[in-house]
C-alpha positions as a Markdown table, in Angstrom:
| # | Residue | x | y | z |
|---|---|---|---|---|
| 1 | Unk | 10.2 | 9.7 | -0.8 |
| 2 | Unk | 12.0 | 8.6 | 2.8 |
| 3 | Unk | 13.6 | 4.7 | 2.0 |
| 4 | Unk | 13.7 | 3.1 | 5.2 |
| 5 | Unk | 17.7 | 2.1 | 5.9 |
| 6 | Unk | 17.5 | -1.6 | 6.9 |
| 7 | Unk | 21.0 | -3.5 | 6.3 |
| 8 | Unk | 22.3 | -5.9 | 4.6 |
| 9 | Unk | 20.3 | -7.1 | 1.1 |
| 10 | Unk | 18.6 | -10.1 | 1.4 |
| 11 | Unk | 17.3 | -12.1 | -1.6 |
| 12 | Unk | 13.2 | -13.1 | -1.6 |
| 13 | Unk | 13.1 | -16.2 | -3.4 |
| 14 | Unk | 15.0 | -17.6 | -6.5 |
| 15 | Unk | 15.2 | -15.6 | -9.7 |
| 16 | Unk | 12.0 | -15.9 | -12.3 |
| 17 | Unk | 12.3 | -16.0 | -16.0 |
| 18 | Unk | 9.2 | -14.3 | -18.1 |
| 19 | Unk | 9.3 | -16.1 | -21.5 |
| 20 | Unk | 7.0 | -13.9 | -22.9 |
| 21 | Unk | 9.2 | -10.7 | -22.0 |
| 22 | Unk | 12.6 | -12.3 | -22.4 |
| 23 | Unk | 13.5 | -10.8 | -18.8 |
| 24 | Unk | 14.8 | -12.5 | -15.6 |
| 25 | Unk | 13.5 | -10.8 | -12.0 |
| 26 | Unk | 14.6 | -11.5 | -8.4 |
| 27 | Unk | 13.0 | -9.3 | -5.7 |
| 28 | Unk | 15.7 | -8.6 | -2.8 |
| 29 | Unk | 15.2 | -6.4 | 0.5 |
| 30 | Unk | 17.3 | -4.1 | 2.2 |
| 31 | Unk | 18.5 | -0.2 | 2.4 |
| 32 | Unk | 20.5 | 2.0 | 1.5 |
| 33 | Unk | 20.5 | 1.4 | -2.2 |
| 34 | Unk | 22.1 | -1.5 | -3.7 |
| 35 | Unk | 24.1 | -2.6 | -6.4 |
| 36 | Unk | 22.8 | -5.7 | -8.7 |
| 37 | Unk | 25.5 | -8.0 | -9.6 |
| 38 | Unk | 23.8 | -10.3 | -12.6 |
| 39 | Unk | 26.1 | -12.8 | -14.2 |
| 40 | Unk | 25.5 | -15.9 | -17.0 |
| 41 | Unk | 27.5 | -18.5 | -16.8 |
| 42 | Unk | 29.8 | -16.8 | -14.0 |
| 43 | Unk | 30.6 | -13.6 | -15.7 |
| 44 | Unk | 29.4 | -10.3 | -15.3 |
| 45 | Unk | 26.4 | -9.7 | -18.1 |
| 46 | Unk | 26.2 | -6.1 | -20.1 |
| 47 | Unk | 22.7 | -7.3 | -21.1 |
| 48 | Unk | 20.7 | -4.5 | -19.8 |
| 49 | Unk | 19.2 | -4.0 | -15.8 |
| 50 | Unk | 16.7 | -1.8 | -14.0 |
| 51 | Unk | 15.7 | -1.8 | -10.2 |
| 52 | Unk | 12.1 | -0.7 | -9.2 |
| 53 | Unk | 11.1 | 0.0 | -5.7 |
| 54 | Unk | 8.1 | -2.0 | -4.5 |
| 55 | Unk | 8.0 | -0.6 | -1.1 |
| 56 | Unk | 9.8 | 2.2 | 0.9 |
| 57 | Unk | 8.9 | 0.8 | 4.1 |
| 58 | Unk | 10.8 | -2.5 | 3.7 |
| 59 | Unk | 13.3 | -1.3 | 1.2 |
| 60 | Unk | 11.9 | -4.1 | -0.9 |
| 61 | Unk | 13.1 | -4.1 | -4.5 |
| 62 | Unk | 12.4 | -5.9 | -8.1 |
| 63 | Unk | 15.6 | -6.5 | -9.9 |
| 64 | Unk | 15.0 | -7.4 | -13.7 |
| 65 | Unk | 18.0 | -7.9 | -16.0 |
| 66 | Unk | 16.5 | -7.9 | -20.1 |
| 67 | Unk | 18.5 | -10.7 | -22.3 |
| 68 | Unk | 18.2 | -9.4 | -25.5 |
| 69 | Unk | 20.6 | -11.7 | -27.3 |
| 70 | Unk | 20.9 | -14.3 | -29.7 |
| 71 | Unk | 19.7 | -17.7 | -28.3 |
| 72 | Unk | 23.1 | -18.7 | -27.8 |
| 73 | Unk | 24.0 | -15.9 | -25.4 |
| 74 | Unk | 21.0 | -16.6 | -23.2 |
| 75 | Unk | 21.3 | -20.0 | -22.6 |
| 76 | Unk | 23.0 | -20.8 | -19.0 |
| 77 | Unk | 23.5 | -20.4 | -15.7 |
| 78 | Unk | 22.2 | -16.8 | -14.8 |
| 79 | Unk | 23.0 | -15.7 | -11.3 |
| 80 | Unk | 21.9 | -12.6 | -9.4 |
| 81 | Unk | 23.5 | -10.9 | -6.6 |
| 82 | Unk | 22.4 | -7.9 | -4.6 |
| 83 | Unk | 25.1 | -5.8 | -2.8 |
| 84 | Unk | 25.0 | -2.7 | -0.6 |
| 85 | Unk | 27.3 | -1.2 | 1.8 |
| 86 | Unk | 26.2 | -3.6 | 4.9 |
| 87 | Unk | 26.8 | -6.5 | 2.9 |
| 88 | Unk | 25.6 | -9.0 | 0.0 |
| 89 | Unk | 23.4 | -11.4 | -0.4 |
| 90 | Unk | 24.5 | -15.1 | -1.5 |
| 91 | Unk | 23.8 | -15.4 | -5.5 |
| 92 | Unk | 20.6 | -17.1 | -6.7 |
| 93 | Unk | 21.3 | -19.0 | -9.6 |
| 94 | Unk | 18.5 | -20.2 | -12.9 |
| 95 | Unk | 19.9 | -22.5 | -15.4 |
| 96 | Unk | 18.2 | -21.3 | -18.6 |
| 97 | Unk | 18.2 | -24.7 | -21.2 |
| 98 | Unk | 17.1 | -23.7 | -24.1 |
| 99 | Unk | 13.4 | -23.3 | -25.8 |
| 100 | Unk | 10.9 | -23.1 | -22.7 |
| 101 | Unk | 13.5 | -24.9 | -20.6 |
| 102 | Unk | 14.1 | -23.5 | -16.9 |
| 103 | Unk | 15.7 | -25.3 | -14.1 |
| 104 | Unk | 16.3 | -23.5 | -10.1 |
| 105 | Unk | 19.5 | -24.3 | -9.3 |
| 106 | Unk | 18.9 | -22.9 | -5.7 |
């Protein structure tokens, strides 16, 4: 497999939250390989991550972090931020509110 080399990431969208999974995704663009920054409530999370490839072409990527924790340690502001060495992308932020409650914050 060739990955295309295409700068800096770029975020596609705001981050989604799969209730039936527990898992948040944000889909972000750009080559060489990145780094995924996630973060709840400003600080770096140790909840699980994974990055698929959806497309060597574009470089395109799905980005899901799994929250596996108590309700308590879920609820928030969860940010994502995708970083390689031409640069980063600004964060995309979900405030998670509770019990089927989801609000973009950007």
């Amino acid at each position: 497999m060739v990955l295309c080399s295409t700068g800096q990431p770029i975020l596609r969208g705001g981050i989604e939250y799969d209730r039936t999974t527990g898992k948040l995704m944000c889909e972000s663009t750009g080559g060489p390989a990145t780094y995924v920054m996630w973060r709840i409530n400003g600080t770096e999370t140790t909840f699980p991550s994974t990055q698929f490839i959806t497309s060597t072409v574009e470089a395109t990527y799905v980005n899901v972090l799994a929250l596996n924790g108590e309700p308590e340690d879920i609820v928030g502001n969860h940010s994502c931020q995708v970083i390689n060495p031409r640069g980063r992308t600004e964060e995309s932020t979900l405030q998670l509110r509770g019990k089927n409650r989801v609000l973009p914050l950007n």
